[in-house]
C-alpha positions in Angstrom: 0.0 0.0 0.0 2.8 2.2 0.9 4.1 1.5 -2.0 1.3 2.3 -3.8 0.7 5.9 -2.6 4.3 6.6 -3.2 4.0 5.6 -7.2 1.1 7.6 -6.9 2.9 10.8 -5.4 5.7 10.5 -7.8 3.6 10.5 -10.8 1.7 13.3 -9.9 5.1 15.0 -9.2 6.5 14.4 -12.4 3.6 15.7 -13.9 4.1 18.8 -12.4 7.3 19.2 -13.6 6.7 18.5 -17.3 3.9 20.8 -17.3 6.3 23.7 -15.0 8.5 22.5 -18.5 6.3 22.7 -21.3 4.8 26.2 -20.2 7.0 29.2 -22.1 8.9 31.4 -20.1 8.8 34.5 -20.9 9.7 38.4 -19.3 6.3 39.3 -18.4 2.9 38.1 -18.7 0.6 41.2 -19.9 -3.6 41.5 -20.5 -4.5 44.8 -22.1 -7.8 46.0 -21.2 -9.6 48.3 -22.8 -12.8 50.2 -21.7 -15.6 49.4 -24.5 -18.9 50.7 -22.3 -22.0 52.6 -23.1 -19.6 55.8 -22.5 -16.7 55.2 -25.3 -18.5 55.8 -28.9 -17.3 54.6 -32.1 -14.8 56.6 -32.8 -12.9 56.5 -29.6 -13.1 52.8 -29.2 -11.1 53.1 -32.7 -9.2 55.3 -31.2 -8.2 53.0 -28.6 -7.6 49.8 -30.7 -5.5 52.1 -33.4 -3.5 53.2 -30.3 -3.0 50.4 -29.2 -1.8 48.8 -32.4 0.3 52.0 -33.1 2.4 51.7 -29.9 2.9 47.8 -30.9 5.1 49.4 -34.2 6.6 51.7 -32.0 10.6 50.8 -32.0 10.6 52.5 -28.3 8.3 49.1 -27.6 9.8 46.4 -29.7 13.4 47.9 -27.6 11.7 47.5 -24.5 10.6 43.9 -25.5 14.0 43.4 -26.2 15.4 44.7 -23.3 14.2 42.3 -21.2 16.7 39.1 -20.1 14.3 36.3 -22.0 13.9 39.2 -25.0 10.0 38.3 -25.4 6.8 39.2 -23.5 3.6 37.2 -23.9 -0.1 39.5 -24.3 -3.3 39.4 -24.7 -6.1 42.0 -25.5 -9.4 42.1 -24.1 -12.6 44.6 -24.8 -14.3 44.8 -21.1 -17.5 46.6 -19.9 -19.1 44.2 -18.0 -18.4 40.3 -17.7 -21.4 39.3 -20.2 -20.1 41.5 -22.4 -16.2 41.6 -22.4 -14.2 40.1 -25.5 -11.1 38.3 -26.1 -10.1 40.4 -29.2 -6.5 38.5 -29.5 -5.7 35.6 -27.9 -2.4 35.4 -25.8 0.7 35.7 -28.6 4.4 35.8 -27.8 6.1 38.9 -29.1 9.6 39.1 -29.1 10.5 41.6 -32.9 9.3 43.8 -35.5 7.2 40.9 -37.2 5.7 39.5 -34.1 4.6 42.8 -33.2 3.3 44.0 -36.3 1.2 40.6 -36.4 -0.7 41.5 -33.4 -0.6 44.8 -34.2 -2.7 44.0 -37.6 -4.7 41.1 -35.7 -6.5 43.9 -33.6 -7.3 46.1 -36.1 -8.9 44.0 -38.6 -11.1 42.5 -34.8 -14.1 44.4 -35.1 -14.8 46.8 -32.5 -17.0 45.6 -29.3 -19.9 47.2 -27.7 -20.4 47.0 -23.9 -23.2 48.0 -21.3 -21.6 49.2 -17.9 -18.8 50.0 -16.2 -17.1 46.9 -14.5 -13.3 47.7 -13.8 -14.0 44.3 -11.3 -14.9 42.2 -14.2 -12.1 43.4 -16.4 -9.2 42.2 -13.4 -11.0 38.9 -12.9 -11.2 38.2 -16.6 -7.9 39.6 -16.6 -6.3 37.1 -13.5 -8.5 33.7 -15.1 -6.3 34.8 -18.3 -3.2 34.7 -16.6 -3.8 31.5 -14.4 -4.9 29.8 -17.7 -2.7 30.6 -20.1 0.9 28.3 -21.4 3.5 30.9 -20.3 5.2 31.6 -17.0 6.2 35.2 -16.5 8.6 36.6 -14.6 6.2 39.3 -14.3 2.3 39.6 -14.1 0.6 42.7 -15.0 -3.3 43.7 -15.9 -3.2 47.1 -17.8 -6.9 48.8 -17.5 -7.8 51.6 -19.6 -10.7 53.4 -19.1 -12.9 56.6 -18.6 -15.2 56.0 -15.7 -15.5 54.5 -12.0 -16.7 50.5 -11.6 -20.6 50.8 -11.2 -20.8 47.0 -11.9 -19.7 43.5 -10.3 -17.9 43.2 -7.3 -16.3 46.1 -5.6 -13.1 47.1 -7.5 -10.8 47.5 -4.3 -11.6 43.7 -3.6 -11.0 41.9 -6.6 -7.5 44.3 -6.8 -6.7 43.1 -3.7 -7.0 39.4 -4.8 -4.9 39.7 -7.5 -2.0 41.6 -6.2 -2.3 38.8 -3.5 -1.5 36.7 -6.4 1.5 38.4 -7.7 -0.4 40.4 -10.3 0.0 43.9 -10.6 -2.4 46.1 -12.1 -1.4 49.3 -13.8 -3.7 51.8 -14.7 -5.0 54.4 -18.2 -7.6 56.6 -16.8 -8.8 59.1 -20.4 -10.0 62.4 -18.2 -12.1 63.1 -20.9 -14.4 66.3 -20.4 -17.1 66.5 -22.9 -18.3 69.5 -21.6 -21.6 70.7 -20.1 -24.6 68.3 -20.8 -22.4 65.9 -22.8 -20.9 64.2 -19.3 -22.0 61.0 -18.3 -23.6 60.3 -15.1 -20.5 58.7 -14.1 -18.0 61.6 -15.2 -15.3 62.1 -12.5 -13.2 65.2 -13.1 -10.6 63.3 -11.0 -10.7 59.9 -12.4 -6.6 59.5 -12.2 -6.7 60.4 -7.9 -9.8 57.3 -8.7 -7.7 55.1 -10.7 -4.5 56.0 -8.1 -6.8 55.2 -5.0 -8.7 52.3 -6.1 -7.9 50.6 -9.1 -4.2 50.2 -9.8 -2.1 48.0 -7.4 1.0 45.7 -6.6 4.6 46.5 -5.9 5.6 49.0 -8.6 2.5 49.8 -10.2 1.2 53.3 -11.6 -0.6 54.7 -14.2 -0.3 57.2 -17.2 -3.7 59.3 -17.4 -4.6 60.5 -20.9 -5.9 63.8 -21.4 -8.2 62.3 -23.6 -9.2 59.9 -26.7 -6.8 61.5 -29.2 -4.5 61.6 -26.4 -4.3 57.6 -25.5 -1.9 56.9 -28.4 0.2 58.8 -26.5 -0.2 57.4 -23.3 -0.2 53.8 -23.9 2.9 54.1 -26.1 4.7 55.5 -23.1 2.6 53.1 -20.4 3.6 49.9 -22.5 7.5 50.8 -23.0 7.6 51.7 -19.1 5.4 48.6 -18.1 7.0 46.0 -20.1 11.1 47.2 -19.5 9.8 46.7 -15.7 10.1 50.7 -14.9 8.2 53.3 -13.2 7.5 57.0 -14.3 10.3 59.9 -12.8 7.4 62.0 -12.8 5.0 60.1 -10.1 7.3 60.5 -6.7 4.1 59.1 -5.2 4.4 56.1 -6.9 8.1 55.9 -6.2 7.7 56.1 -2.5 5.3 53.5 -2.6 7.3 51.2 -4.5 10.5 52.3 -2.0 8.1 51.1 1.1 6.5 48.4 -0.6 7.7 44.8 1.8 6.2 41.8 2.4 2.6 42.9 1.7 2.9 44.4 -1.8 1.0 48.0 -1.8 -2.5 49.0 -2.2 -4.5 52.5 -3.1 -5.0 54.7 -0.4 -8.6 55.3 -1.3 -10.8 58.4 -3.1 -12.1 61.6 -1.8 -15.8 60.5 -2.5 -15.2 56.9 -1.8 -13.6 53.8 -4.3 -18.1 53.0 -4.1 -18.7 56.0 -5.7 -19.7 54.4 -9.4 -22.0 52.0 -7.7 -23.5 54.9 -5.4 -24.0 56.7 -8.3 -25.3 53.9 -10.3 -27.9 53.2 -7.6 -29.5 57.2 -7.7 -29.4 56.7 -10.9 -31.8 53.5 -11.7 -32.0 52.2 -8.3 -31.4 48.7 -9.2 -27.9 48.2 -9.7 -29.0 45.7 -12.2 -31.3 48.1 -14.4 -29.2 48.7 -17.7 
């Protein structure tokens, strides 16, 4: 018998370390989420995709893919407004050059463009950690990079479901567009201080920050410089913030310290507004 169960544990051991084997190493794991809600229009979901394939060309990105010691990152895109809703655009690829890149690069902009109902930041992590856990590569980095231009008002509270995956290793950095529409033109959701939002409640994990865009025609921009910073495992001189964190950060890898009007206040809002948070 004892026999037996030690056959059995060896087999399952072995296992173990054929698939550790079999799954590709690579510098860093990375899901790219981007916001594809009621909010975000035609053109700027465009506007998003085409950045995002833009920065992929960029030789600033392929050098920071190349930079790292392995010289390849493996990434996957994903369309998110709320769980029912979110897409897998492009499925995890391995990029390590100029034709790699521009593959994935063209992949996303012949995808056509998704259309979401709500706001779920939540959904967009957990979609983003299930990618990660399930996926053939093993990173030596593990980062979910949400973009977006409103506050969670769906799913579980945002500040949970970032605190389970930084508990798992996974950082998540953040693209909040502060897009001001003007006057009668904002959404109910509009938060003139979406990046404090995104800083206190949504981006987390030992070294991670975010690069706000200004808005739509400005995310081209900002992802460019959020991917090469992102993927060559840096942080930006110009968050000191976000430095001091990362200096402090020990055992328990840092969290938000919260918003002014609460990291609630897209569900709050949601709520006054239909008073069923499952009203569309």
């Amino acid at each position: 018998m004892k026999c037996l169960i030690c056959l059995v544990f060896l087999i399952t051991a072995l296992a173990d370390i054929s698939a550790a084997r079999a799954a590709e190493r690579v510098d860093l794991e990375l899901v790219i989420a981007t916001d594809v809600s009621r909010s975000i229009d035609e053109d700027e979901a465009r506007l998003q995709r085409e950045g995002v394939a833009a920065a992929f060309l960029d030789p600033g990105v392929i050098g920071a893919i190349n930079s790292g010691a392995l010289g390849r990152i493996a990434v996957t895109y994903i369309d998110y407004s709320s769980r029912p809703f979110n897409k897998v655009v492009a499925n995890w690829r391995v990029i390590r050059d100029h034709a790699s890149a521009a593959a994935f690069a063209e992949l996303l902009l012949k995808a056509p463009l998704t259309y979401g109902r709500r706001t779920s930041i939540a959904d967009a992590v957990e979609h983003g950690v299930e990618l990660i856990e399930n996926n053939a590569y093993q990173g030596t980095r593990r980062v979910i990079d949400v973009s977006g231009d409103g506050p969670n008002n769906h799913g579980n509270l945002v500040t949970s479901v970032r605190d389970a995956a930084v508990a798992k290793g996974i950082v998540i950095n953040g693209l909040p567009i502060t897009n001001d529409p003007g006057p009668g033109l904002r959404s109910r959701y509009y938060l003139p201080d979406l990046d404090k939002y995104y800083v206190g409640c949504v981006i987390g994990g030992t070294g991670a920050f975010q690069v706000p865009a200004r808005d739509f025609k400005d995310f081209a921009r900002a992802i460019k410089k959020k991917l090469i910073l992102e993927i060559a495992g840096l942080m930006p001189r110009s968050h000191p913030a976000t430095r001091a964190r990362f200096l402090r950060a020990n055992a328990k890898p840092p969290v938000g310290p919260g918003y002014r009007l609460g990291c609630d206040i897209g569900e709050r809002l949601r709520y006054r507004a239909w008073g069923d948070p499952d009203d569309p």
